[in-house]
C-alpha positions as CSV (number, residue, x, y, z in Angstrom):
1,X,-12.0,27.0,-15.1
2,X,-11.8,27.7,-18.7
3,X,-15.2,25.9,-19.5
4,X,-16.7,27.6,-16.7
5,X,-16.3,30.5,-17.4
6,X,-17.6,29.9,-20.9
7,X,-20.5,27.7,-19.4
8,X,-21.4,31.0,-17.3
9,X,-21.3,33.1,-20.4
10,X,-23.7,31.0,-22.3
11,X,-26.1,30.8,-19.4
12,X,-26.1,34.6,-19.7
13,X,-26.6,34.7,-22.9
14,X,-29.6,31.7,-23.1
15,X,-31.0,33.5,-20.2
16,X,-31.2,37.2,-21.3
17,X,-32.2,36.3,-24.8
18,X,-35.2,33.8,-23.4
19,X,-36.3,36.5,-21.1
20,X,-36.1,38.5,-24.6
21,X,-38.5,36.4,-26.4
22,X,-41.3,36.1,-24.1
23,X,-42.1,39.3,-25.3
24,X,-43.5,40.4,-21.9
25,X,-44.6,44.0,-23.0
26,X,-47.8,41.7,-23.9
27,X,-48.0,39.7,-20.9
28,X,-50.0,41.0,-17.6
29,X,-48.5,42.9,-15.2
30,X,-48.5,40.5,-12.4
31,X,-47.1,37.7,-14.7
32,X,-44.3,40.2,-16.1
33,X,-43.2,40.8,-12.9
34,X,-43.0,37.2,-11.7
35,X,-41.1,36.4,-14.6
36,X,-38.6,39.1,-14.6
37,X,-38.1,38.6,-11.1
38,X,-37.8,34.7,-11.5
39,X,-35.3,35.9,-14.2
40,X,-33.1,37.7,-12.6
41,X,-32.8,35.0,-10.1
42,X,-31.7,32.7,-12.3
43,X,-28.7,34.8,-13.5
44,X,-28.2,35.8,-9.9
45,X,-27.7,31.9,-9.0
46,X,-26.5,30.8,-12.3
47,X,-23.5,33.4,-12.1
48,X,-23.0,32.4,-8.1
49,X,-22.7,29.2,-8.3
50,X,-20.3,29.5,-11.3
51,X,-17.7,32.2,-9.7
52,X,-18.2,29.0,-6.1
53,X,-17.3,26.6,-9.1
54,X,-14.3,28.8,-10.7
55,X,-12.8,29.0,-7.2
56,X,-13.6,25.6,-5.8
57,X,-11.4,24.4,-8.6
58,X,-8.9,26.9,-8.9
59,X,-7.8,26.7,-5.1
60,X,-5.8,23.3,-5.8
61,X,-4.1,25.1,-8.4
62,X,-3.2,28.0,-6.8
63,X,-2.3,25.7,-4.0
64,X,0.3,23.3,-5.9
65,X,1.6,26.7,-7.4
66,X,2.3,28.3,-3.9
67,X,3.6,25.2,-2.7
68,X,5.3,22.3,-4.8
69,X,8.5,23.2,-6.7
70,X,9.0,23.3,-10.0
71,X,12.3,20.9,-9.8
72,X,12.5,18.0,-11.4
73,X,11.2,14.6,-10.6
74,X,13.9,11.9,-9.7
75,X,13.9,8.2,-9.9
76,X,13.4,6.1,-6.7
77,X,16.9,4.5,-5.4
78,X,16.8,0.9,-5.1
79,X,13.2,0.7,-5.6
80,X,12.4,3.5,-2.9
81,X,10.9,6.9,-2.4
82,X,12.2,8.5,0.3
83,X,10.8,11.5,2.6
84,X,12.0,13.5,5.3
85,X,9.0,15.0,7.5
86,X,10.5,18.0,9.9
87,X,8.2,19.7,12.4
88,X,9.7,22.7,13.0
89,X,9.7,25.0,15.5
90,X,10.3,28.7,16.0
91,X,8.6,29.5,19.0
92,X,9.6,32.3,21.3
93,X,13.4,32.2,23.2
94,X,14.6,29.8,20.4
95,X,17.5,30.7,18.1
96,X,16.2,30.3,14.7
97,X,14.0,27.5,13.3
98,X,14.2,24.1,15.6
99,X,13.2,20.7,13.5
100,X,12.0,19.2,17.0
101,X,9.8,16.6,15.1
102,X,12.5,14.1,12.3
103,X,11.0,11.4,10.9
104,X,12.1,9.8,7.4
105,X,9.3,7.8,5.7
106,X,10.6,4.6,3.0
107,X,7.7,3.9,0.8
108,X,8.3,0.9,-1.6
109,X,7.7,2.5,-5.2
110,X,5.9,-0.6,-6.2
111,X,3.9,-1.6,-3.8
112,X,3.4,1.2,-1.0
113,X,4.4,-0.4,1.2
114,X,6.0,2.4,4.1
115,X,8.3,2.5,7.2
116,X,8.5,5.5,9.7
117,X,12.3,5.8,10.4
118,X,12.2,8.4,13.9
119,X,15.5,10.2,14.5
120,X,15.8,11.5,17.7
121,X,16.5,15.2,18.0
122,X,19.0,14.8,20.2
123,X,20.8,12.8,18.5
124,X,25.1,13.9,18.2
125,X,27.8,13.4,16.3
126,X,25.7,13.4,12.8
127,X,27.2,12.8,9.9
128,X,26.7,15.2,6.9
129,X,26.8,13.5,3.8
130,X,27.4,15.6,1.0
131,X,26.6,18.8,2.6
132,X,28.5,22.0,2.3
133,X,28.7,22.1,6.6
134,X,31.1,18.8,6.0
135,X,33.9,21.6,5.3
136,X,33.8,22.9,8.9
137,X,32.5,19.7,10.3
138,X,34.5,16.9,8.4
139,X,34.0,14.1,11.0
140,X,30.0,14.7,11.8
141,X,28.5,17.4,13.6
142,X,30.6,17.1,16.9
143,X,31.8,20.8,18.5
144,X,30.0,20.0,22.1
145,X,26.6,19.8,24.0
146,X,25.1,22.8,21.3
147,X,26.0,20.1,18.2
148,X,23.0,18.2,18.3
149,X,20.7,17.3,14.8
150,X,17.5,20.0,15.3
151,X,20.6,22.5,15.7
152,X,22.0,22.0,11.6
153,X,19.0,24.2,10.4
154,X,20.4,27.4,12.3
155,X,23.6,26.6,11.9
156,X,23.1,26.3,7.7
157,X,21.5,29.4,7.9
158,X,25.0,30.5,10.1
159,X,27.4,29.5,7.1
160,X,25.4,30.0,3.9
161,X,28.2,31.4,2.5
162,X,28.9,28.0,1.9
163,X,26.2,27.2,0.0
164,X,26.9,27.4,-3.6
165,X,25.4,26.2,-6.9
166,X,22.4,24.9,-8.4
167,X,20.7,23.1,-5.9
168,X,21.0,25.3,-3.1
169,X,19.7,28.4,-5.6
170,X,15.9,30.1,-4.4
171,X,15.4,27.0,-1.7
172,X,15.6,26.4,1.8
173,X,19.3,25.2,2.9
174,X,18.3,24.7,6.4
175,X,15.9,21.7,5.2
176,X,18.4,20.6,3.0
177,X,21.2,20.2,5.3
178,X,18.6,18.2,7.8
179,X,18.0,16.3,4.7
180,X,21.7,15.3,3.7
181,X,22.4,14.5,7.3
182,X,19.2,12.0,7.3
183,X,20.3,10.4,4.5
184,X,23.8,9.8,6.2
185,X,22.2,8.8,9.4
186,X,20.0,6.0,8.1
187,X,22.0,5.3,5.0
188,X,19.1,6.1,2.5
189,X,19.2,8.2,-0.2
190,X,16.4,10.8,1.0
191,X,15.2,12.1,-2.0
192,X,12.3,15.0,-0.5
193,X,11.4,16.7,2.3
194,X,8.1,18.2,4.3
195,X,8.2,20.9,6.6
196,X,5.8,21.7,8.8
197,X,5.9,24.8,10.6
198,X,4.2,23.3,14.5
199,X,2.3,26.6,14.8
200,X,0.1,25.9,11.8
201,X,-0.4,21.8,12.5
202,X,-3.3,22.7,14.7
203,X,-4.6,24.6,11.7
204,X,-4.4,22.2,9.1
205,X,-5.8,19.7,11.8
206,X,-8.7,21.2,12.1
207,X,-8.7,22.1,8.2
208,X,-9.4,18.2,7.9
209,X,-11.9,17.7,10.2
210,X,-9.5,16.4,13.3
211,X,-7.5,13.1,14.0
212,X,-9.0,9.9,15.7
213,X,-6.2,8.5,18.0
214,X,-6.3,5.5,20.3
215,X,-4.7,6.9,23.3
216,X,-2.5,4.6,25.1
217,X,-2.0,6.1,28.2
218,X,-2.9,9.2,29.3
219,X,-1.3,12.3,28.5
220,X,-0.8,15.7,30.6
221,X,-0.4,19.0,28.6
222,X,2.7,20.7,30.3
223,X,5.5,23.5,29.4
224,X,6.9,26.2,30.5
225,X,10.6,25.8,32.8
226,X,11.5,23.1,34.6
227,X,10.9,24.9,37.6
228,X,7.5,26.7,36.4
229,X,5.6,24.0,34.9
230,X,1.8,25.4,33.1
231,X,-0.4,23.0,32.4
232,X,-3.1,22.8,29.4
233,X,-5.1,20.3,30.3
234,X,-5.3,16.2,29.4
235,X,-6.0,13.3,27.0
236,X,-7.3,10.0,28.5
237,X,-6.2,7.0,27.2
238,X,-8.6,5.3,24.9
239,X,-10.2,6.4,21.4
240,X,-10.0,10.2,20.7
241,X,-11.0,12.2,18.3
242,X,-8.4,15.2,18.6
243,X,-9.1,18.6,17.0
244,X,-5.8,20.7,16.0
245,X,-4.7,21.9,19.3
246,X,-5.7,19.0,21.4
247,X,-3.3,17.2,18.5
248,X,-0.9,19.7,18.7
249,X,0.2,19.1,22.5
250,X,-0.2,15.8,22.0
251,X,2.3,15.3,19.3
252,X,4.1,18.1,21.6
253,X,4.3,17.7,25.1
254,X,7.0,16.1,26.7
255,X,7.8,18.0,29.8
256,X,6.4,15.0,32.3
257,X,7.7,12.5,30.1
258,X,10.4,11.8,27.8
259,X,11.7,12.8,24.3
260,X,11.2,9.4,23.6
261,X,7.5,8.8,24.5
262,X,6.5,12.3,22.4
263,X,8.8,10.7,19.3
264,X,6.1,7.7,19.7
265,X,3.6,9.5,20.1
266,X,4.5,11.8,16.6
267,X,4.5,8.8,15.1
268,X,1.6,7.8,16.1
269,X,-0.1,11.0,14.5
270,X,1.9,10.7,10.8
271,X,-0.1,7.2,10.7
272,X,-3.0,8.8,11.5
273,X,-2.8,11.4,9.1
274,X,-1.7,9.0,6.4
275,X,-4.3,6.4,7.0
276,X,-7.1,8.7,7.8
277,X,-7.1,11.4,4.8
278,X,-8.1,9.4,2.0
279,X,-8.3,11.6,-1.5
280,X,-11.7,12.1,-1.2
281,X,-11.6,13.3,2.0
282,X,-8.8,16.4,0.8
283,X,-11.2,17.1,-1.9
284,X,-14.0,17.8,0.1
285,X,-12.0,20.2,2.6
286,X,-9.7,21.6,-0.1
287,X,-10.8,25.4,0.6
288,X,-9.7,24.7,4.0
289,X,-6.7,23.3,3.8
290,X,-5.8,25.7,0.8
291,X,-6.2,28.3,3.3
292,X,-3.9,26.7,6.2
293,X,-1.2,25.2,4.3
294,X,1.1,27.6,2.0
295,X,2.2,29.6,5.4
296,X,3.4,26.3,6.9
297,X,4.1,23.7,4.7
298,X,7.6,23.8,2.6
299,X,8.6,21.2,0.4
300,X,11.0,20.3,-2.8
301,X,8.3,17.8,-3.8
302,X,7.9,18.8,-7.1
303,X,4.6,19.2,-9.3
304,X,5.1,16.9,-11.9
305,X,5.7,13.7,-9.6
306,X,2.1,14.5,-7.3
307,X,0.3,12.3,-9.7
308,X,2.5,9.4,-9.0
309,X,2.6,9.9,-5.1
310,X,-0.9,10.6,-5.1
311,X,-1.5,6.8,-6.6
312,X,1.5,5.7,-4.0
313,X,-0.3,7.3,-0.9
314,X,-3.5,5.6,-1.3
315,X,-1.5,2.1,-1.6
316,X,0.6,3.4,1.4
317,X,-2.9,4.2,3.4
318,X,-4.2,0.5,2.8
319,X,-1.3,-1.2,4.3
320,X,0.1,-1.8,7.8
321,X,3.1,1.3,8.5
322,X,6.2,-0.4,10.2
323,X,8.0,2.1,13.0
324,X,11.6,2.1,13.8
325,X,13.1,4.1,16.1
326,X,16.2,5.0,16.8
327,X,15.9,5.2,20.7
328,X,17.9,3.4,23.4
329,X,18.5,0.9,23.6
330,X,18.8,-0.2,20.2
331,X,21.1,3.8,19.6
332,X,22.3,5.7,22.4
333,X,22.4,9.2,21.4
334,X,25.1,10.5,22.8
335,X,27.6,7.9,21.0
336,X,25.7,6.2,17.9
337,X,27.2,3.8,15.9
338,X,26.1,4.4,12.2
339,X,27.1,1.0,11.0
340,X,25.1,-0.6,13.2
341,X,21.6,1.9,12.4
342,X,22.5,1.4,9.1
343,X,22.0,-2.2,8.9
344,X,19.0,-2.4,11.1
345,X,17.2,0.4,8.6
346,X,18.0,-2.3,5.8
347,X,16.6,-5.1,7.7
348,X,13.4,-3.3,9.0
349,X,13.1,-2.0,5.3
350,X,13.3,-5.7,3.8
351,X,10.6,-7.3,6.9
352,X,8.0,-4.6,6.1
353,X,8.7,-5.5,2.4
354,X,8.2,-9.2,2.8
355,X,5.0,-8.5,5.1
356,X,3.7,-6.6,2.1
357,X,4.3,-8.4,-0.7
358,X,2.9,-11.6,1.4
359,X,-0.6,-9.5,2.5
360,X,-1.1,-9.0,-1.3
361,X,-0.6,-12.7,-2.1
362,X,-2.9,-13.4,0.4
363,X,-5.8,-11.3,-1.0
């Protein structure tokens, strides 16, 4: 911004000074007013296309400003980077925030290689790690049919009393909480979290041009009660290219299906996203998503480390991504044994590993 500001400047300058030295007092009249005009649109353009320039490259920082924190970077744990993804939502006749959407994606620092880990949002009896709610909750989340996982982000927010020191100073303790029980539930340190905000997806969607999804099966756009059902149209199976809100009650709708089937189908749209926005592609479309993301994005990623993930996302984007969810029958919901997801996180982690390290031999 700096040098083109100075670069604007100077064009000023040359131009005014070369319009100086034509000396047009003894030029014809016709010719002095061609030039002067042809003058002033060269400043006019000069000076626009500079203040597009100065913007164009100030939105990313503004952007990273608004949005990454300012924490510091931490080490990956047993050679892994850990995220948790939350789509939250807030929508009308909800109590508080609802992370409907839990996802918890392992990238392998070295290589890229990544897992999608889904956690059902029904899921009970959640441990809480290290969190502050493990003083009222001491053996997992348990107090009855309200103590379910996209219910700990309220229910921070219902004892933040509790929620002392450091970490928990000028951040968001609902994601936090989510974040500590994730860690417990898969038995991975989770290092980071992304929340989006569902009523902006659709915006930041459309920010990057839409999603290209092959459709399994297809998919009717209901909600409302059980007993007033509203529909919002369709997908058909096959390839699609979504814009926001088709994506949105995609990743959404669930009403005549199952939690299940939209969990799969979330997943579905993270790979997308993560396969389909190449760096390039952000670059071109930054204004846009500039624009969409600061009101609906929140994250502890911090600054200093989005040179490193940057290089790790576009490994990640070249490689198969390996799904695991935790859906019957391999967890029941109501009565999950932790032990047990534990150990099939580790195996899934160390297949999608192998698989990775064994594509690169191969090239």
């Amino acid at each position: 911004q700096v040098l083109i500001a100075l670069g604007t400047i100077l064009w000023f300058i040359l131009t005014v000074d070369t319009f100086r030295s034509l000396r047009l007092g003894r030029a014809r009249r016709g010719a002095a007013v061609a030039v002067s005009l042809l003058t002033v649109a060269a400043l006019v353009a000069g000076v626009s296309g500079a203040a597009w320039a100065y913007n164009t490259v100030g939105s990313p920082r503004d952007l990273i400003g608004k949005l990454f924190a300012q924490n510091d970077t931490v080490a990956p744990v047993d050679g892994r980077y850990n995220f948790l993804l939350i789509g939250g939502d807030s929508g009308a006749g909800r109590e508080g925030l609802r992370p409907d959407s839990l996802s918890v994606v392992s990238v392998d620092a070295t290589t890229g290689s990544s897992t999608i880990i889904g956690i059902p949002r029904n899921l009970e009896r959640v441990p809480l790690g290290g969190s502050p709610l493990a003083k009222i909750y001491p053996y997992g989340y348990n107090c009855g049919d309200n103590c379910l996982i996209d219910y700990l982000y309220t229910e921070a927010y219902n004892h933040k009393d509790l929620y002392t020191g450091q970490r928990y100073q000028n951040t968001d303790i609902g994601a936090l909480t989510v974040l500590d029980a994730a860690s417990a539930v898969t038995g991975l340190t989770v290092q980071y979290y992304v929340m989006v905000d569902m009523a902006g997806f659709s915006q930041i969607v459309d920010a990057l041009g839409g999603l290209t999804i092959d459709v399994p099966q297809k998919v009717v756009f209901v909600d409302g009660s059980d007993g007033h059902l509203k529909y919002h149209g369709y997908v058909n199976p096959g390839r699609q290219h979504m814009d926001g809100q088709t994506a949105l009650w995609y990743a959404r709708s669930r009403k005549l299906t199952t939690d299940y089937d939209r969990m799969q189908r979330q997943r579905q749209l993270q790979a997308a996203l993560i396969q389909q926005f190449t760096p390039a592609t952000l670059l071109t479309r930054f204004q846009d998503v500039a624009k969409a993301s600061p009101e609906f994005v929140h994250t502890n990623v911090p600054q200093n480390a989005l040179g490193q993930f940057v290089d790790l996302a576009d490994k990640s984007r070249k490689l198969p991504i390996t799904n695991l969810e935790l859906v019957p029958p391999l967890v029941n919901p109501a009565a999950p044994d932790y032990s047990a997801i534990h150990a099939k996180v580790q195996q899934t982690l160390q297949q999608a590993s192998a698989s990775a390290s064994a594509a690169a031999t191969a090239k």
